[in-house]
C-alpha positions in Angstrom: 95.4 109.9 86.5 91.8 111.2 87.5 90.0 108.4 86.8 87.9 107.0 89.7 86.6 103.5 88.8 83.3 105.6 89.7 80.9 102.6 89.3 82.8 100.3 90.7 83.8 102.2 93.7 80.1 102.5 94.3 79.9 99.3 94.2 82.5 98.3 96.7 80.9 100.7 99.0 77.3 99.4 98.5 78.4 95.8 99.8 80.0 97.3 102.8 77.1 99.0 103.1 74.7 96.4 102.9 72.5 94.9 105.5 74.0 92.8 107.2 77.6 94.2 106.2 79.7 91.7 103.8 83.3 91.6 103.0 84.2 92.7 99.8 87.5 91.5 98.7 89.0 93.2 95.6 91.6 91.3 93.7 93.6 92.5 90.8 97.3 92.4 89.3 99.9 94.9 90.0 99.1 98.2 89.0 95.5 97.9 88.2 94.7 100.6 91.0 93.8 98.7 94.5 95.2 101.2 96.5 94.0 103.7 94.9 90.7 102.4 95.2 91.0 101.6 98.7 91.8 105.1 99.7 89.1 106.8 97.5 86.7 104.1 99.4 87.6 105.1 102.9 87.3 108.6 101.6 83.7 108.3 100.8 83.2 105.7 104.1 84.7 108.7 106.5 88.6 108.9 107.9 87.4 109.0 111.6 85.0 105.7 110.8 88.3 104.3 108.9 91.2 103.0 109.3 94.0 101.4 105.7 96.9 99.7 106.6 99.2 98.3 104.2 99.7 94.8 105.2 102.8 94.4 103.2 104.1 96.8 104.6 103.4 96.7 108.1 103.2 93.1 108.9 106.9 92.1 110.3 106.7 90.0 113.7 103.2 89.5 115.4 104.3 91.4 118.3 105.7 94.5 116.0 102.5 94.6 114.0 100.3 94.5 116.6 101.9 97.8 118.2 102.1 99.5 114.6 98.3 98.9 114.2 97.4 100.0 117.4 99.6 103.1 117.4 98.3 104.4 114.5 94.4 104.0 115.0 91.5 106.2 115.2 89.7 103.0 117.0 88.7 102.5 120.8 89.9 99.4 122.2 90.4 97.8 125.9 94.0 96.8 125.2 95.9 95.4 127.9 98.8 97.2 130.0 101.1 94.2 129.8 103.0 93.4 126.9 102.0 90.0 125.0 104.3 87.0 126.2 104.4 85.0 123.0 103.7 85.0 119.1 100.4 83.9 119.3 99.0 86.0 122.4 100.1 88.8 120.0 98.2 87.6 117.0 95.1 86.8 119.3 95.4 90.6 120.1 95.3 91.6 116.9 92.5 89.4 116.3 90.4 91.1 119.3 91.3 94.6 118.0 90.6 94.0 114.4 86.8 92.3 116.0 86.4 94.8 119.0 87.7 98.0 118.1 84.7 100.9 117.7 84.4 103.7 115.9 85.2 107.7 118.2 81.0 107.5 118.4 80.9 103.9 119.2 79.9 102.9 116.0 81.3 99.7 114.4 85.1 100.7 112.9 85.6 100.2 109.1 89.1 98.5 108.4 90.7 99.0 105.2 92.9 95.7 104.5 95.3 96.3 101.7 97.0 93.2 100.6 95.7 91.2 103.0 97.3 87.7 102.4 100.6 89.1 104.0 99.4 87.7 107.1 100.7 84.6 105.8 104.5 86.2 106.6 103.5 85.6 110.4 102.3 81.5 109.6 106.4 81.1 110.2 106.2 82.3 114.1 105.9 79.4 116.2 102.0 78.5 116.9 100.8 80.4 114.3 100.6 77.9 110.9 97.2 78.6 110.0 97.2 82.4 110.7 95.5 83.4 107.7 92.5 81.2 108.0 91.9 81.7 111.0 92.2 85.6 110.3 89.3 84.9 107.8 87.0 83.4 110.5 87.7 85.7 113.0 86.7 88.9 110.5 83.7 86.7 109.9 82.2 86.6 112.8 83.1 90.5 113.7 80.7 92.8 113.7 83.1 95.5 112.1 83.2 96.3 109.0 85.8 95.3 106.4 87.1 96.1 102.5 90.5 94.0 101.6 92.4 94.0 98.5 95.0 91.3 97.0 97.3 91.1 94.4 97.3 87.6 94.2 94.1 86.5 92.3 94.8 83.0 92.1 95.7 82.4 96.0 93.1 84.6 97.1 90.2 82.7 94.9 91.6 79.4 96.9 92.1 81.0 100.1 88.4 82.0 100.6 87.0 78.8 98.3 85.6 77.6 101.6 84.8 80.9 103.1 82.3 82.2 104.5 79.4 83.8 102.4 79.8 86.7 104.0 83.0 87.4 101.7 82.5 88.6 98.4 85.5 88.9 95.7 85.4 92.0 93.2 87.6 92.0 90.2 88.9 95.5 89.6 88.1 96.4 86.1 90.3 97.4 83.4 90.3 100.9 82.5 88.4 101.9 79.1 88.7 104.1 76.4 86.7 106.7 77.5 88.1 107.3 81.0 91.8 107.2 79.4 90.9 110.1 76.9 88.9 111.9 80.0 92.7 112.4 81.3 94.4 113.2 77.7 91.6 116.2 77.4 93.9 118.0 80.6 96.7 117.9 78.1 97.9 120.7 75.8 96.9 119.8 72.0 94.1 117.2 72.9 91.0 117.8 71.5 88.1 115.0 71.6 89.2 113.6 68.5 92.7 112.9 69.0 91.9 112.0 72.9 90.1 109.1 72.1 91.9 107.5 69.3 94.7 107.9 72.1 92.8 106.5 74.3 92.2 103.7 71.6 95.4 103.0 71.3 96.7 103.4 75.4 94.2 100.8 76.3 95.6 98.7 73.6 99.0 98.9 74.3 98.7 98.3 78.5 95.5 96.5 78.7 93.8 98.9 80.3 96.2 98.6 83.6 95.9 101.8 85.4 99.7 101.9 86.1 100.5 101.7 82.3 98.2 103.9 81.1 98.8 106.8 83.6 102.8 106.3 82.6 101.8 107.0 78.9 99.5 109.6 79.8 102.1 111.5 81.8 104.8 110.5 79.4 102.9 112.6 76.9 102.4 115.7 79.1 105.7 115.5 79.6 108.1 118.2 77.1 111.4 116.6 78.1 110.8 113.7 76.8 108.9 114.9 73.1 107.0 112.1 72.6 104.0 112.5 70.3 101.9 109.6 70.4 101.2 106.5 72.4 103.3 104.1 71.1 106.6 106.0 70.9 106.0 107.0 74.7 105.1 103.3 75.6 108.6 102.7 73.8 110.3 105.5 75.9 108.9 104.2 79.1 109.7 100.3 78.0 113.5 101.8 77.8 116.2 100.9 80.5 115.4 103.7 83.2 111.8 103.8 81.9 108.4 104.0 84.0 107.0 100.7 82.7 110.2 99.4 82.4 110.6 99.6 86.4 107.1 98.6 87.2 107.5 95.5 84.9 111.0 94.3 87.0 109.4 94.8 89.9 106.8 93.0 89.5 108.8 90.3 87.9 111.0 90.0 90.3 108.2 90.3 93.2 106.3 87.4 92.0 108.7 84.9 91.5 110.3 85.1 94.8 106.7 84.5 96.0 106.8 81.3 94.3 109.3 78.3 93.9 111.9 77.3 91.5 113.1 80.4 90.5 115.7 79.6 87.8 113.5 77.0 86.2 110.4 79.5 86.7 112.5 82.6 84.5 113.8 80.1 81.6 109.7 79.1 81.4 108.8 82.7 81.4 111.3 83.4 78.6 110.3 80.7 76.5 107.3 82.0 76.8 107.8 85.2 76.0 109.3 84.4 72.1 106.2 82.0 71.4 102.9 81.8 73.1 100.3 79.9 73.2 102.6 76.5 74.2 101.9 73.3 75.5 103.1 71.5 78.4 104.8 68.9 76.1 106.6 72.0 74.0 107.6 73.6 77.3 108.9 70.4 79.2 111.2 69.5 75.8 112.4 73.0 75.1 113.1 73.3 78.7 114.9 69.1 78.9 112.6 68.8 81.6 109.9 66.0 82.7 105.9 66.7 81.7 105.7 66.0 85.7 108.2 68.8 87.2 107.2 71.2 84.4 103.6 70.9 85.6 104.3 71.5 88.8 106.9 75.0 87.5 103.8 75.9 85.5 101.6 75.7 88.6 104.0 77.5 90.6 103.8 80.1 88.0 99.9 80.4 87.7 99.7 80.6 91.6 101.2 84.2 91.6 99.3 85.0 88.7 102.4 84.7 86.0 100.9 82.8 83.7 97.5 81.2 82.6 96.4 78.8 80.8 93.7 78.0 78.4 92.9 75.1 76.6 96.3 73.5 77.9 97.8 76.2 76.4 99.9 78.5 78.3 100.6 82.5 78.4 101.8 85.3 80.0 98.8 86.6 82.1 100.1 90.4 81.2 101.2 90.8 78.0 103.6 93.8 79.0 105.1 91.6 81.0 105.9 89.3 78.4 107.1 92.3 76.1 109.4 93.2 79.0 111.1 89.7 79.3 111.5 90.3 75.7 113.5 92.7 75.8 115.0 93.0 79.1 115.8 88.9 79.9 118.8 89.4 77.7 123.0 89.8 78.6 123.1 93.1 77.0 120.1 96.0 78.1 118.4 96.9 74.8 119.2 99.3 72.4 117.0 102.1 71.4 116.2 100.8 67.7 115.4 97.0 69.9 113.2 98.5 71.9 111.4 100.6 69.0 111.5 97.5 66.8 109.6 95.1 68.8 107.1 97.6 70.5 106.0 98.3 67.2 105.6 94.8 66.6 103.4 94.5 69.7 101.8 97.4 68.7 100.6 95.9 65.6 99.3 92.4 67.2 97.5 94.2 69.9 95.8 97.2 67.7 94.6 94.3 65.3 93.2 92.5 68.3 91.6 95.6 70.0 88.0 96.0 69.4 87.1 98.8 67.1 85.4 101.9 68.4 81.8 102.2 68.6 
């Protein structure tokens, strides 16, 4: 998609930007844009001022990242001849280059941190069990500049609870109406009309994720598939093989092997998924478990962002998501006229819910 998040790139920007520099943290779920973002931000910071790296990518064994980030940098930095002799003189080395490394004129370097609690992969090298704190302290007190992004909102509002000021945490926005149908006006039989009722109904159906929306927008560029409007493409891309349909497993699948309990984690996740709002008591008898050890599954779920909670009531945190489980938890992949059936039925809850346009 074009859209830019304009205003809240500016934003971003202007606390880097302020005097003294802060830290601005940007948290979101997956496929709300963060990359995206990041690179737009380091874009309008300057490439030779700049450096992203994609922590969950790149972060393996202290020693490996440590050349990775190093090989790839625009940065200056006095780093020694001799290879580190240990975990942690690595990490301290990354440390010093993330604090000491300057800009080609000298100037302090700007690093783009994309996901940057995957640190906490190198807290299981020996001397290293606090590795992400102290990577908060030590960016701190540097006087580089820094913009980070997580996926994890939950973790990273507890990780920096106790942090310094200096660190500020931006939620990335949903997308609205208006930017949605700014992309639908590229496509052949839009006019303004049509593209924001669309646009109505994209931001409905996803929730204004950017990943979502840009599949339904494409979905209905797209000729082979001869989809018409937004909810039969949302079907098509919620089919086996779909768009949304891979983005949704993945990020299923991602987030509970970040957590614990795996089996007992799906079974809560489906129950949820055929009735929500439900109490801990309704989730700990359906499941024939304890109130105790169902709290703790439930916390394990709202600590990668799963599910949340209101009123000591509990939900899926993306309602996708929980369409997804729906139909794609089962023995048997859906069938066409499954998949048609209950997105419509989502369709209705969520277009009855959605605010109506000014």
């Amino acid at each position: 998609m074009n859209t830019g998040f304009q205003n809240f790139e500016s934003a971003v920007v202007a606390v880097v930007d302020s005097t003294p520099s802060r830290i601005p943290v940007v948290v979101g779920p997956c496929g709300a844009g963060r990359t995206s973002l990041l690179r737009r931000v380091g874009d309008r910071l300057g490439k030779p001022f700049c450096q992203y790296v994609a922590l969950d990518r790149a972060v393996s064994t202290p020693e490996r990242f440590l050349a990775e980030l190093s090989a790839a940098s625009p940065f200056t930095w006095g780093r020694p001849d001799s290879a580190p002799e240990s975990p942690r003189e690595a990490f301290d080395r990354i440390a010093a280059y993330l604090t000491n490394a300057r800009s080609p004129n000298g100037a302090p370097a700007t690093w783009l941190l994309d996901e940057f609690l995957e640190l906490k992969t190198l807290e299981s090298f020996p001397g290293l069990r606090h590795v992400v704190g102290e990577a908060i302290d030590v960016l701190a007190a540097s006087r580089n500049r820094f913009v980070m992004t997580s996926r994890f909102v939950s973790r990273t509002l507890r990780t920096l609870r106790e942090a310094d000021e200096r660190f500020v945490v931006l939620h990335l926005p949903p997308l609205t109406p208006a930017e949605v149908a700014a992309d639908l006006l590229h496509l052949p039989g839009f006019r303004s009309d049509s593209a924001e009722e669309a646009a109505r109904v994209i931001v409905a159906l996803t929730g204004g994720r950017l990943a979502y929306a840009a599949d339904v927008v494409r979905a209905l560029g797209d000729p082979t598939l001869r989809v018409r409007d937004p909810i039969s493409a949302f079907a098509a891309l919620l089919s086996p093989g779909g768009a949304v349909c891979t983005r949704c497993r993945h990020s299923y699948e991602f987030r509970l092997h970040r957590a614990r309990g795996y089996g007992a984690l799906k079974a809560i996740l489906g129950i949820l998924s055929e009735d929500e709002p439900v109490t801990l008591t309704d989730i700990a008898g359906r499941m024939r478990r304890t109130p105790g050890s169902t709290k703790d599954y439930l916390g394990w779920l709202e600590d990668v962002d799963l599910v949340v909670s209101h009123r000591k009531r509990y939900s899926f945190a993306d309602p996708v998501l929980r369409l997804w489980v729906r139909l794609h938890t089962q023995c048997d992949p859906p069938d066409d006229a499954r998949v048609a059936d209950l997105v419509q039925r989502y369709a209705v809850i969520r277009l009855s819910a959605a605010p109506e346009p000014a």
